[in-house]
Rosetta silent file (secondary structure, phi, psi, omega in degrees, C-alpha in Angstrom):
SEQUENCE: XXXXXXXXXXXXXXXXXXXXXXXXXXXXXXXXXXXXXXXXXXXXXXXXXXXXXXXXXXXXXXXXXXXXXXXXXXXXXXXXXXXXXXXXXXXXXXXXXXXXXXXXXXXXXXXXXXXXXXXXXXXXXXXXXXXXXXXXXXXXXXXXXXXXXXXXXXXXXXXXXXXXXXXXXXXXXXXXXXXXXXXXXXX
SCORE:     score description
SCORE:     0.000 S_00000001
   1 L     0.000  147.021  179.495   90.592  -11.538  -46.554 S_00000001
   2 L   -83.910  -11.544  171.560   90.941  -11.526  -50.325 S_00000001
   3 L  -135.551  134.902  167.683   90.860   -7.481  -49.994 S_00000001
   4 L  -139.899  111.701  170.782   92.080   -4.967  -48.689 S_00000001
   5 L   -47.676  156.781  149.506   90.599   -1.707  -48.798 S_00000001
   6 E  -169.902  137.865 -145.030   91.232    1.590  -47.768 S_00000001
   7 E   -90.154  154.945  164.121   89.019    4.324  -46.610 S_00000001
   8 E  -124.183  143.371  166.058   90.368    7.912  -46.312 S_00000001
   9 E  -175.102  162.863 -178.961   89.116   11.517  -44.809 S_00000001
  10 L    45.231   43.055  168.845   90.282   14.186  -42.924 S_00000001
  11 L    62.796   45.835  170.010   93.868   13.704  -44.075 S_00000001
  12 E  -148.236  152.043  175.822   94.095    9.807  -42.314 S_00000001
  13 E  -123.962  154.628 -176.305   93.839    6.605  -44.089 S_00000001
  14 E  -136.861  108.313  173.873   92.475    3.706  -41.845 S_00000001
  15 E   -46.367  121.454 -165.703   93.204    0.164  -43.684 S_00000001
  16 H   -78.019  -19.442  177.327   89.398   -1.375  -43.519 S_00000001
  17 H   -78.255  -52.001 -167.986   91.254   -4.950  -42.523 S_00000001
  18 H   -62.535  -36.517  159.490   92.995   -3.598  -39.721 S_00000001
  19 H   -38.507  -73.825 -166.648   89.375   -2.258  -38.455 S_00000001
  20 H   -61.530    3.997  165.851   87.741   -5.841  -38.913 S_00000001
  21 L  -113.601   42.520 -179.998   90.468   -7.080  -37.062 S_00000001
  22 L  -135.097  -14.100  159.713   90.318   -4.634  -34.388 S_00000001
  23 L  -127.545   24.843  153.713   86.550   -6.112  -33.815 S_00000001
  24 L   -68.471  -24.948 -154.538   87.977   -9.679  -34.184 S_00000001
  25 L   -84.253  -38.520 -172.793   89.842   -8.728  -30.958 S_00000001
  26 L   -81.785  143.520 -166.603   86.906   -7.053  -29.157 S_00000001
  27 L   -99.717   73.891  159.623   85.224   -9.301  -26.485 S_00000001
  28 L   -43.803  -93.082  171.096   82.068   -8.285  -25.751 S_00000001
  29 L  -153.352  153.587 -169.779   80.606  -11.123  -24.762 S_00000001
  30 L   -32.527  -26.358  165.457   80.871  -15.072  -26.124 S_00000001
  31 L  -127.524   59.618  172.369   77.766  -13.982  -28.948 S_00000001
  32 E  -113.954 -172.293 -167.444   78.107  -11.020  -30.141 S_00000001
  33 E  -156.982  114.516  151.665   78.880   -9.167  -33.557 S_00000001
  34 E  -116.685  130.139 -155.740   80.121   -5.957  -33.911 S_00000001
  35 E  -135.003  152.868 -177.047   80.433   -4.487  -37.202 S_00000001
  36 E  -113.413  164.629  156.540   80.440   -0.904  -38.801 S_00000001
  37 E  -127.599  171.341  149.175   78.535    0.147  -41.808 S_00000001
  38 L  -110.012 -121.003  163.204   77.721    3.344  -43.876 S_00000001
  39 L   -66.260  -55.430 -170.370   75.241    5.581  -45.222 S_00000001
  40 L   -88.819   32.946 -172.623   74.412    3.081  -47.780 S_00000001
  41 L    81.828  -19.061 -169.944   73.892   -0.049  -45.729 S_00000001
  42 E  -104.446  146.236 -171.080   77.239   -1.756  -46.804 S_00000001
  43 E   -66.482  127.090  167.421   79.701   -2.817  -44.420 S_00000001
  44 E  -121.959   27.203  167.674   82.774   -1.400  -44.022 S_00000001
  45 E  -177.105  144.608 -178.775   84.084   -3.815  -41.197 S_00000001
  46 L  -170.249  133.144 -165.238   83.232   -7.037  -39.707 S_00000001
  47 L   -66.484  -22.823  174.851   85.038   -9.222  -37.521 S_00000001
  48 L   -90.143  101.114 -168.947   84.644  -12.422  -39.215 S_00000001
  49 L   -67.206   13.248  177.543   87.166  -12.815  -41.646 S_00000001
  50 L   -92.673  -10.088 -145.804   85.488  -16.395  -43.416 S_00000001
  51 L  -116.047  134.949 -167.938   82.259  -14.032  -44.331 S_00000001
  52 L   -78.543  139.446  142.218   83.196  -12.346  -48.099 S_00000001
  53 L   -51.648  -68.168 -158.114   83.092   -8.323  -47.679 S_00000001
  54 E   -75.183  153.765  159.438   83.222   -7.990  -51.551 S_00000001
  55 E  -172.243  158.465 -162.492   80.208   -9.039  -54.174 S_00000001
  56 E   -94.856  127.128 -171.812   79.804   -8.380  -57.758 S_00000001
  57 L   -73.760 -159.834 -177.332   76.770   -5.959  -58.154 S_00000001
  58 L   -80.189  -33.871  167.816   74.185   -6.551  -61.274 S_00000001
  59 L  -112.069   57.687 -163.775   76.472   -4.797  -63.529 S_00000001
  60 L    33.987   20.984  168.150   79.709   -6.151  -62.422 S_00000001
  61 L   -58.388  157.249 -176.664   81.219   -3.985  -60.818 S_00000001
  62 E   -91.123  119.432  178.752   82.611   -4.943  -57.254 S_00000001
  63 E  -151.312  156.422 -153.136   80.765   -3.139  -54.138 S_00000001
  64 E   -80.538  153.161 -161.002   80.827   -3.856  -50.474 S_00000001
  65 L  -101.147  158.210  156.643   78.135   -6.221  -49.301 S_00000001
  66 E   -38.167  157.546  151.130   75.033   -5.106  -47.345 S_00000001
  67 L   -48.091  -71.689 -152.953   74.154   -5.283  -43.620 S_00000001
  68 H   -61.876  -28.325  179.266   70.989   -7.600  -45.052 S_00000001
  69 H   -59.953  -54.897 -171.825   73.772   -9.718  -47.279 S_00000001
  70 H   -12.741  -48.776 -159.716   75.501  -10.913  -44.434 S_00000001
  71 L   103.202  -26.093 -179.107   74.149  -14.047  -43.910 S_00000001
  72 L   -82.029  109.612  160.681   74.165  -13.782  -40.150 S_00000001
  73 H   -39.219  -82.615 -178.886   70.535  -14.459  -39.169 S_00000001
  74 H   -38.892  -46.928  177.462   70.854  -12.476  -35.709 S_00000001
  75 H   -83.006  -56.669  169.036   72.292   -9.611  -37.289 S_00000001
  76 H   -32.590  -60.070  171.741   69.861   -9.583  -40.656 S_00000001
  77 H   -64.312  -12.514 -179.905   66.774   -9.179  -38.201 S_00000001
  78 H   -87.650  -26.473  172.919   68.254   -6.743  -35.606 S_00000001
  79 H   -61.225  -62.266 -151.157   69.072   -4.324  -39.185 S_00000001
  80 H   -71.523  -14.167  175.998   65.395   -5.179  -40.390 S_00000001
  81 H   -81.542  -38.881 -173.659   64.649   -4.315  -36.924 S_00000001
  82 H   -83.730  -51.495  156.433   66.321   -0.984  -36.725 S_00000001
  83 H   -59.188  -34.476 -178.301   65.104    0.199  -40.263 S_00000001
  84 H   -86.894   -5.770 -163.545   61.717   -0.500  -40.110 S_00000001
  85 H  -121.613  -13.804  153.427   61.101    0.992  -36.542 S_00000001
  86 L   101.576  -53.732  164.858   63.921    3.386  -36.706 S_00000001
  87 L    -1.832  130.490 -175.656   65.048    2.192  -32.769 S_00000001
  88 L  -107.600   -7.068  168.722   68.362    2.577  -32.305 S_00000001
  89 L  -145.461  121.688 -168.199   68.045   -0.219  -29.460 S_00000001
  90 L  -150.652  167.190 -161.571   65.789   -3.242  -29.648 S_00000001
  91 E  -107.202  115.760  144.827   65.333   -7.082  -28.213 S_00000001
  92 E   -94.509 -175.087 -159.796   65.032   -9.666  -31.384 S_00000001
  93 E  -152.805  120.320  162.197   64.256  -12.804  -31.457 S_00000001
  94 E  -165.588  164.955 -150.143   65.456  -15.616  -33.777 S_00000001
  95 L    41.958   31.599  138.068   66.139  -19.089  -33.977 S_00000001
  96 L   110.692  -40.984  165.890   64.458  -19.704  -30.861 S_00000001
  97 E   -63.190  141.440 -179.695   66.878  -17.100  -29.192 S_00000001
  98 E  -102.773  144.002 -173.927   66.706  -13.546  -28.107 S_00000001
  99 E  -157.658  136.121  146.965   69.802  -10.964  -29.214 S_00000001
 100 E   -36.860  118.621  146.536   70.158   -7.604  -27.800 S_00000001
 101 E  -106.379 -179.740  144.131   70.868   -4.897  -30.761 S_00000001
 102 E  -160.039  139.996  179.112   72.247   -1.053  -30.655 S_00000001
 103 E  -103.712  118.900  171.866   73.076    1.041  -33.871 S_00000001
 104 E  -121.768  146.375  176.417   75.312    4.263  -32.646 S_00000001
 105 E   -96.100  155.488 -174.508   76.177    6.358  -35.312 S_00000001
 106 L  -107.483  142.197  179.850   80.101    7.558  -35.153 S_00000001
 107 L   -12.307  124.918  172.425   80.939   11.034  -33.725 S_00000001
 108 H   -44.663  -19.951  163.816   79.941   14.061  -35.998 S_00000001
 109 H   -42.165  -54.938 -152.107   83.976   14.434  -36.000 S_00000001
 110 H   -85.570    8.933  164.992   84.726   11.776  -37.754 S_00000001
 111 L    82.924  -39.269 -175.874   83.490   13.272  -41.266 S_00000001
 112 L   -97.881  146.407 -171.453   81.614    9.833  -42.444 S_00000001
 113 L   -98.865   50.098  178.842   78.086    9.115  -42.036 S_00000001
 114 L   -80.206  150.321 -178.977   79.539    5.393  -40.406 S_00000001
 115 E  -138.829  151.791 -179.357   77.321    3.502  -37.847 S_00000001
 116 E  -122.607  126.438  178.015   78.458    0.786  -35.308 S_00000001
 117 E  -131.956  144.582 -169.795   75.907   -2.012  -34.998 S_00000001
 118 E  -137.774  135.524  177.855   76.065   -4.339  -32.189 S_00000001
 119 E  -158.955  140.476 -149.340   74.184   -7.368  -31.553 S_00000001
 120 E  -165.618  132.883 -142.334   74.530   -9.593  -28.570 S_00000001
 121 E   -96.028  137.518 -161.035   72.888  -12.873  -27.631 S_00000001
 122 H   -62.817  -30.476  166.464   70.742  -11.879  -24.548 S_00000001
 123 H   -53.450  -10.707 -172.904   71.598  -14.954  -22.846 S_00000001
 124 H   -89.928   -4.306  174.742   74.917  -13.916  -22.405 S_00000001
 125 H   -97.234  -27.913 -152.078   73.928  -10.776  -19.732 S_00000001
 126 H  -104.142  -14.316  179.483   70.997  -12.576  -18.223 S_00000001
 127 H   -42.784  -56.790 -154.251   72.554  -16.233  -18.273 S_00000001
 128 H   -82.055   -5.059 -142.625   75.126  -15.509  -15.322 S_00000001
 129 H  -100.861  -28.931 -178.475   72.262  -13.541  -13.811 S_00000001
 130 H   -86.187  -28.990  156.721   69.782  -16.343  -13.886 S_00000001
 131 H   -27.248  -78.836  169.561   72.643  -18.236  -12.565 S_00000001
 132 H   -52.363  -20.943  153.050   73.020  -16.401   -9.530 S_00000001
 133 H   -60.244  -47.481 -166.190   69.327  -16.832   -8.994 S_00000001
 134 H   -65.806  -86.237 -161.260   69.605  -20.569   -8.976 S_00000001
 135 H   -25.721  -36.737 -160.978   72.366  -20.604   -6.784 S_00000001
 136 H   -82.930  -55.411 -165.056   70.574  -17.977   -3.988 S_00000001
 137 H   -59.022  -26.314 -146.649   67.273  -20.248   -3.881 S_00000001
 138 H   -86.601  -40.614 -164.314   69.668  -23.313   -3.751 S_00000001
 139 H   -76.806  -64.766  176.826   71.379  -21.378   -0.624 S_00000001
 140 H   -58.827   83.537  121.123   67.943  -20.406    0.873 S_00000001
 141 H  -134.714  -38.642 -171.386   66.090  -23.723    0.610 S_00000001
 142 H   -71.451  -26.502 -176.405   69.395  -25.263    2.422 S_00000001
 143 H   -65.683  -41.942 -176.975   69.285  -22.150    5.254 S_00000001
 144 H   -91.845  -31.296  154.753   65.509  -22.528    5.690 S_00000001
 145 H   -29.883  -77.237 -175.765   65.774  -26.800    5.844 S_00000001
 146 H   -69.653   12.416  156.711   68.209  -25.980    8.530 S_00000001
 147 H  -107.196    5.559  178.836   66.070  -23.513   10.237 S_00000001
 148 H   -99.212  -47.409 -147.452   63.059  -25.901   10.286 S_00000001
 149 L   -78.922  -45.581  174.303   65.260  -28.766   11.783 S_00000001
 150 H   -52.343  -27.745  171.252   66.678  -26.486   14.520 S_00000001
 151 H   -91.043   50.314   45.862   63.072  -25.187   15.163 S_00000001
 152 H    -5.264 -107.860  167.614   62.526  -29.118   14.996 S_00000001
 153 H   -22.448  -56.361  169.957   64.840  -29.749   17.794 S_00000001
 154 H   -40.215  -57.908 -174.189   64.146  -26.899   19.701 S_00000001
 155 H   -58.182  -91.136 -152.649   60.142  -27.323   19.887 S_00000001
 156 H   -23.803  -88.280  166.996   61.028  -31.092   20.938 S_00000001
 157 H    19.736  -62.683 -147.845   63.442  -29.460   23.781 S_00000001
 158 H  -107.728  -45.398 -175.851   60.876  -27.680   25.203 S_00000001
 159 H   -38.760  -61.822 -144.818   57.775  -30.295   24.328 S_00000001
 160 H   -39.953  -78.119 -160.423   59.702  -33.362   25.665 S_00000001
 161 H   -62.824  -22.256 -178.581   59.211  -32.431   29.027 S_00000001
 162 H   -59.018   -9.954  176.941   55.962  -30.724   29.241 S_00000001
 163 H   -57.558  -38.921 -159.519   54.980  -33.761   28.016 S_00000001
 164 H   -67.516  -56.791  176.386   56.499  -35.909   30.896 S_00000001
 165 H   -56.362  -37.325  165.712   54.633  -33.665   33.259 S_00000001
 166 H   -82.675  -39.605  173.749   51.376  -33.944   31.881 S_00000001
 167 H   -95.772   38.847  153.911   51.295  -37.469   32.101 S_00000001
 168 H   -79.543  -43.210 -165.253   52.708  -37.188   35.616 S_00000001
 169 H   -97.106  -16.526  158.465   49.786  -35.433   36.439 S_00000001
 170 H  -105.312   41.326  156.397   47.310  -37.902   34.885 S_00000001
 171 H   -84.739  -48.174 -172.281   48.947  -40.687   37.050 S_00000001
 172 H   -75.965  -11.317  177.472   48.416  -38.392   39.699 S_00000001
 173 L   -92.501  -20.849  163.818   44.566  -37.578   38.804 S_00000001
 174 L   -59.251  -29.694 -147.440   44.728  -41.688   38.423 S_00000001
 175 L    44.042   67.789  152.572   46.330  -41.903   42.115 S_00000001
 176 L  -130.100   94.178 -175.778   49.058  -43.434   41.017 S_00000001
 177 L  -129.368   61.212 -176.495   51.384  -42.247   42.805 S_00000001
 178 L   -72.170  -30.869 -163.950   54.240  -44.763   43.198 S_00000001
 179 L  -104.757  165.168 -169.313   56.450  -43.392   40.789 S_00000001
 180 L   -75.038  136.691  169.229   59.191  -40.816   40.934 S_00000001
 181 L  -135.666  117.573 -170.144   58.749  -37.988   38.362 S_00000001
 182 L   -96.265   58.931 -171.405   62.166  -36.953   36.810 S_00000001
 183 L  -100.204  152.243 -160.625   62.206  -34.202   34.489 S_00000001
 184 L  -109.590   85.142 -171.679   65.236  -32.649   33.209 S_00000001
 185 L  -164.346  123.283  161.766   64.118  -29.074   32.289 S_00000001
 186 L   -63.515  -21.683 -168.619   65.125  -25.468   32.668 S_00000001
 187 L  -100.711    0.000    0.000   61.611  -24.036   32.481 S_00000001
């Protein structure tokens, strides 16, 4: 980063860099964004250190950039999501994708009117989940194949001979009854 800030209250100073790199580090899940802001919309952490923090307002002064500034598609619509409907957890949808948000506000403790926004690409909870579907039909359609062929085999088992026997008996309703009738059968 080209800055480095730092916010103070309640007798602690917290370097605003060491924050976005304290949610470079957290793993949520492979697409997510977690970021903090404050009362006025502008970020005061964000994990990607290529995306500028800083912008020059209209009268040229320097001021922290908006949530809506970003640039981040997924995150611009889950804020525009959360301000107009107020939700502090909602399903968007952009680029063709669906992303998870949640806004938490930070502890009445902590002195600052700070918010934690989270936004997370839905495929990554429902992905391994739809996985794990595929796999279980893939295991039932091989368990019920191999319950049809054993219930294949079985019925035969038991078929074969009644077969042999009925058309023993209509050689025997023929009167033909030269030949030897052999069946192999428990029942």
């Amino acid at each position: 980063r080209t800055h480095s800030w730092t916010y103070a209250w309640n007798s602690m100073d917290i370097e605003l860099d060491e924050m976005s790199l304290f949610l470079n580090k957290l793993e949520i899940s492979k697409n997510s964004v977690v970021f903090i802001f404050d009362s006025k919309n502008e970020i005061v952490a964000y994990p990607d250190p290529e995306i500028s923090l800083v912008v020059k307002d209209e009268q040229g002064a320097f001021r922290s950039v908006r949530v809506e500034e970003l640039g981040v598609d997924p995150v611009t619509v889950a804020f525009r999501e959360y301000v107009s409907t107020g939700k502090s957890k909602s399903v968007v949808e952009t680029g063709g994708k669906r992303y998870f948000s949640s806004f938490t506000p930070f502890p009445e403790s902590f002195l600052v009117s700070w918010k934690v926004g989270m936004v997370v690409q839905a495929e990554d909870y429902v992905g391994g989940a739809k996985m794990l579907m595929a796999q279980s039909m893939a295991i039932c359609l091989i368990i019920l194949c191999l319950a049809v062929l054993i219930a294949v085999l079985v019925s035969r088992s038991i078929t074969g001979p009644i077969r042999i026997l009925a058309e023993e008996t209509r050689k025997i309703k023929d009167f033909h009854l030269d030949d030897r009738i052999e069946v192999d059968s428990r029942i």
